[in-house]
C-alpha positions as CSV (number, residue, x, y, z in Angstrom):
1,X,12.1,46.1,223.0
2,X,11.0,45.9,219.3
3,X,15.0,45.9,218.6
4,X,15.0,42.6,220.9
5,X,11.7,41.0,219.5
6,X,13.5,41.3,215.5
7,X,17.0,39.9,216.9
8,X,14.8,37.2,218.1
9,X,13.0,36.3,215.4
10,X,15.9,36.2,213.1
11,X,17.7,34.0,215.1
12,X,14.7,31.4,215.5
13,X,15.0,31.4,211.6
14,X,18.4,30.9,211.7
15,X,18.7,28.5,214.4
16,X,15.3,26.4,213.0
17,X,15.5,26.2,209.3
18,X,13.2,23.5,208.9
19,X,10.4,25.8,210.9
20,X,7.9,28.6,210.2
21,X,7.7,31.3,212.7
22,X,4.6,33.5,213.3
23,X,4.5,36.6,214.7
24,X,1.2,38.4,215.5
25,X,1.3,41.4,215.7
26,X,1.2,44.4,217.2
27,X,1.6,42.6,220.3
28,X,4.6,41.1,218.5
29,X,3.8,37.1,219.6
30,X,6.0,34.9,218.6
31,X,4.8,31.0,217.5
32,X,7.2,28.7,216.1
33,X,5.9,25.6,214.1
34,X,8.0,22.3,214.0
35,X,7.1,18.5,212.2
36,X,6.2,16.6,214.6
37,X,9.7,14.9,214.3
38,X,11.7,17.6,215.6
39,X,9.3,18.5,218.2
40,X,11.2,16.8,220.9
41,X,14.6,18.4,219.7
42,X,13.5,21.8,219.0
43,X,12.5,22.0,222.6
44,X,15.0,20.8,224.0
45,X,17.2,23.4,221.9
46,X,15.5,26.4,223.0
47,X,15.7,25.3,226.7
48,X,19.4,24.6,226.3
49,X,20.5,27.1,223.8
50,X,17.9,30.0,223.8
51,X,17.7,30.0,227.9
52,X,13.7,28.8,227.8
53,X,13.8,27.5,231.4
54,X,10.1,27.0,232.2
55,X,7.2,25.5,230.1
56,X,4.2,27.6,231.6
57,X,1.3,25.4,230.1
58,X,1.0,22.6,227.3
59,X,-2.3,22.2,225.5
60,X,-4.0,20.2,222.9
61,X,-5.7,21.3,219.4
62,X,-8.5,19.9,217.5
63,X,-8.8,22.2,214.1
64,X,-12.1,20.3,212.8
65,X,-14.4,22.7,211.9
66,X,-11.7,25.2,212.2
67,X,-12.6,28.9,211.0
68,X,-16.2,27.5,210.3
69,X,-19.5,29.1,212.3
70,X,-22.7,27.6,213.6
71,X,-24.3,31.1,213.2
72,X,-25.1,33.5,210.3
73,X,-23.2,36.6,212.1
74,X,-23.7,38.9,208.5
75,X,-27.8,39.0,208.3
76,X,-28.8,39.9,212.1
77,X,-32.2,41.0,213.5
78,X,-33.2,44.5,215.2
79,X,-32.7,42.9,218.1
80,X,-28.8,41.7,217.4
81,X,-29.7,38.3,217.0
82,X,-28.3,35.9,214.5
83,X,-29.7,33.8,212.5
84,X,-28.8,29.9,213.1
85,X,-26.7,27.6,210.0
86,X,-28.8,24.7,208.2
87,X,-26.4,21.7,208.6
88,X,-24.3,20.1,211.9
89,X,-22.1,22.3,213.2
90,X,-19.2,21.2,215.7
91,X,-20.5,19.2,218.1
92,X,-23.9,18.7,217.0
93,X,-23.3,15.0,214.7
94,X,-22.7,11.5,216.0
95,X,-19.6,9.2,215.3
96,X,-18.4,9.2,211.9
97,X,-20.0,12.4,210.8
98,X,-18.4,15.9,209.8
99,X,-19.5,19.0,209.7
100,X,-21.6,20.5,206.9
101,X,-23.5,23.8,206.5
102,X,-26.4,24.8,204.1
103,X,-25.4,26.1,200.5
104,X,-27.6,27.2,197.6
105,X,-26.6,23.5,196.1
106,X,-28.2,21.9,199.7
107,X,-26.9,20.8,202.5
108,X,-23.1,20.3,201.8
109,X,-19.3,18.5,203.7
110,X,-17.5,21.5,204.9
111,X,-13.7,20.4,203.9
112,X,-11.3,18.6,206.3
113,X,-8.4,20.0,207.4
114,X,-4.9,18.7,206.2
115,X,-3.5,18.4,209.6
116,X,-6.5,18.3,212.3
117,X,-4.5,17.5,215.9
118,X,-2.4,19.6,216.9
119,X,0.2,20.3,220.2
120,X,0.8,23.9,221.5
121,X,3.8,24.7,224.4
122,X,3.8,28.0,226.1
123,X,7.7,28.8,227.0
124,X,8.7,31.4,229.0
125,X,12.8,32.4,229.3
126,X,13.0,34.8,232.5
127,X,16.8,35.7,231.6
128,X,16.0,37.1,228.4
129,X,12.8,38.5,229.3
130,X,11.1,36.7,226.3
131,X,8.1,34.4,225.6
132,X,6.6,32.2,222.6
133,X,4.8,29.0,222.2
134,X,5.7,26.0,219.8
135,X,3.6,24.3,217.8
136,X,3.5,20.9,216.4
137,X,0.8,18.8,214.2
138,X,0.7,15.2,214.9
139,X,1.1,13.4,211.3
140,X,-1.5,10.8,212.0
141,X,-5.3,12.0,212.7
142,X,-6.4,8.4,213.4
143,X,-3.9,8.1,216.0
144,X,-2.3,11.8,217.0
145,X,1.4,10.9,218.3
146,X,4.2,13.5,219.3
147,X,7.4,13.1,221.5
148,X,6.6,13.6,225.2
149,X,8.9,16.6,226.9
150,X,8.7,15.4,230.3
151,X,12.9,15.0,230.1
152,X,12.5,18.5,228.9
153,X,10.5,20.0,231.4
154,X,9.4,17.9,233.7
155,X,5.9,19.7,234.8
156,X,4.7,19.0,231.8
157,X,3.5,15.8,232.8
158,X,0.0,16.6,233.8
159,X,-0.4,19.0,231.2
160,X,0.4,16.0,228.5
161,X,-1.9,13.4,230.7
162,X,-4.3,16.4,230.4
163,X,-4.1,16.6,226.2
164,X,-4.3,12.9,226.2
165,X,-7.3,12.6,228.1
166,X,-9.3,15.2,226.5
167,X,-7.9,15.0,222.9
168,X,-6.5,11.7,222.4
169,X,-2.8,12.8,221.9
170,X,-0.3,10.1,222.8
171,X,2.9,11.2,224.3
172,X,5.7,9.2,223.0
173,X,7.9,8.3,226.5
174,X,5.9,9.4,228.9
175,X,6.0,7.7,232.3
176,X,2.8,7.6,233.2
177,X,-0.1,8.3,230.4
178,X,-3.3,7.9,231.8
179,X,-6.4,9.8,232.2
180,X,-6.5,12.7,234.6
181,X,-10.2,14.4,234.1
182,X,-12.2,11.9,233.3
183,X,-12.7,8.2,234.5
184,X,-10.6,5.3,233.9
185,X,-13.6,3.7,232.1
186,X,-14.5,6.9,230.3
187,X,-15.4,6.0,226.4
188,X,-14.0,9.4,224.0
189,X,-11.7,11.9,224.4
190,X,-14.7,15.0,225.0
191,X,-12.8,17.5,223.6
192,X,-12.7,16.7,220.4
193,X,-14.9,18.3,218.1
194,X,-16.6,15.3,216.7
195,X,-17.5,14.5,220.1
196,X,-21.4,15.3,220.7
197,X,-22.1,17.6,223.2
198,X,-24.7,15.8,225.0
199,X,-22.0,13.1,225.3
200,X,-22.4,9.0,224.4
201,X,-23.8,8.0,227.7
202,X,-26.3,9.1,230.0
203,X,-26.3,7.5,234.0
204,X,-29.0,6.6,236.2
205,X,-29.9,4.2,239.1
206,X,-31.7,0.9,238.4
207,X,-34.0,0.5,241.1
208,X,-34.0,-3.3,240.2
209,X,-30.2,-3.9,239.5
210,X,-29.4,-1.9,242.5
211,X,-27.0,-0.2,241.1
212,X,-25.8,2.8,238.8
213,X,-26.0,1.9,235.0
214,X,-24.8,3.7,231.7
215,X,-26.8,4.1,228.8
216,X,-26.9,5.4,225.6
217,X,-28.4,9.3,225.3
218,X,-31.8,8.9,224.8
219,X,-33.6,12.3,227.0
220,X,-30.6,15.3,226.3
221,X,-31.6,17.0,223.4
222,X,-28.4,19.1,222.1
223,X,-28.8,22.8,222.6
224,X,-27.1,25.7,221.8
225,X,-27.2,29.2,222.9
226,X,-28.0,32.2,220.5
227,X,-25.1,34.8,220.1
228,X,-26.0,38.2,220.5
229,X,-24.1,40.3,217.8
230,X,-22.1,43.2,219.3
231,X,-21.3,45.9,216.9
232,X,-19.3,48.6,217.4
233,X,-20.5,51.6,219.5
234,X,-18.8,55.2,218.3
235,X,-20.5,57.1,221.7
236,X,-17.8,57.1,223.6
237,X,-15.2,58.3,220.7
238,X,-18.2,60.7,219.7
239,X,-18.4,62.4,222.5
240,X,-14.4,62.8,223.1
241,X,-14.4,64.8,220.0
242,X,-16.7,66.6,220.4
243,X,-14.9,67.9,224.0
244,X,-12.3,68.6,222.1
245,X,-13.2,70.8,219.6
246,X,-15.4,72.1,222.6
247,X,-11.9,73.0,224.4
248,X,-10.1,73.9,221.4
249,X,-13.0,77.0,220.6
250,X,-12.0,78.2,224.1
């Protein structure tokens, strides 16, 4: 199997020069990263030359914030508890604003990434016994567009009405791009991670209009749950050497 994982690799690299492929290991997962303009050919390669017959799910990426925590997981209480970060954290800023965290120079921008939207393919080749994903960052962060694979593999329409709704992503040829989650109406795309997570509007019934009206958020304050820290508990490993050497003096 590992013999059949490297013949794999190597050919990716060989077949995609203009790629980088991942591997993660030890479970030996395989990611292959395209531009955005051979996303659309690169997929259709590897269903037509690498035997990838089914697309198992699609998803979108937003890497704001990306690698960056809300909590202070190094200094924890007795109790396991960390502490919370000083600043806006994912999530917790309005429109227009970015996260920052709390430095000894203040309150300070935690840096952008170069590439923030990304799309993600799950592929699955059943004759070869293999799987991988593909990866592709839109160039444009103000407006994320990739090629749409629905003449690829057509159940992948869903899953790119799905990105598009909750991250904006525009599918280049797709038949039918509209929300699927959310309302027609709906203002925002809420998973992206500037979007607040109390949302932009709040609903209620007007007893004198008769009717349902949206507002703007006015009674939701945000709120975020405390992590408990879980470190690492040696019992169980403690206890099967010391059977051991308790069998091994027999």
């Amino acid at each position: 199997m590992a013999q059949q994982a490297s013949s794999f690799i190597d050919r990716l690299t060989a077949r995609f020069a203009g790629a980088q492929v991942f591997v993660v290991e030890p479970r030996g997962e395989v990611t292959l990263e395209v531009p955005a303009a051979q996303w659309h050919d690169t997929c259709l390669a590897l269903r037509d030359e690498l035997g990838f017959e089914q697309l198992v799910d699609m998803c979108g990426v937003d890497y704001l914030g990306y690698g960056s925590d809300e909590w202070d997981t190094d200094d924890v209480s007795s109790q396991g508890f960390s502490r919370g970060v000083e600043g806006k954290a994912v999530g917790r800023f309005a429109w227009g604003e970015f996260p920052s965290r709390e430095t000894a120079e203040g309150v300070q921008p935690q840096p952008l990434p170069q590439q923030r939207f990304a799309v993600v393919a799950q592929l699955r080749s059943y004759q070869h016994n293999l799987a991988m994903r593909v990866r592709c960052y839109a160039p444009n962060d103000e407006l994320p567009v990739v090629a749409s694979l629905t003449d690829v593999w057509p159940g992948v329409n869903w899953f790119e009405r799905e990105a598009f709704d909750l991250f904006g992503v525009i599918f280049e040829g797709h038949p039918d791009l509209r929300r699927i989650l959310t309302d027609y109406g709906f203002v925002g795309h809420p998973f992206r991670k500037d979007f607040p997570l109390i949302g932009n509007v709040e609903v209620r019934y007007d007893e004198e209009k008769k009717r349902v009206v949206y507002e703007p958020v006015t009674s939701v304050e945000p709120r975020v749950n405390v992590p408990r820290v879980i470190r690492d508990d040696a019992r169980f490993q403690t206890a099967a050497g010391e059977r051991a050497q308790t069998e091994a003096a027999k």
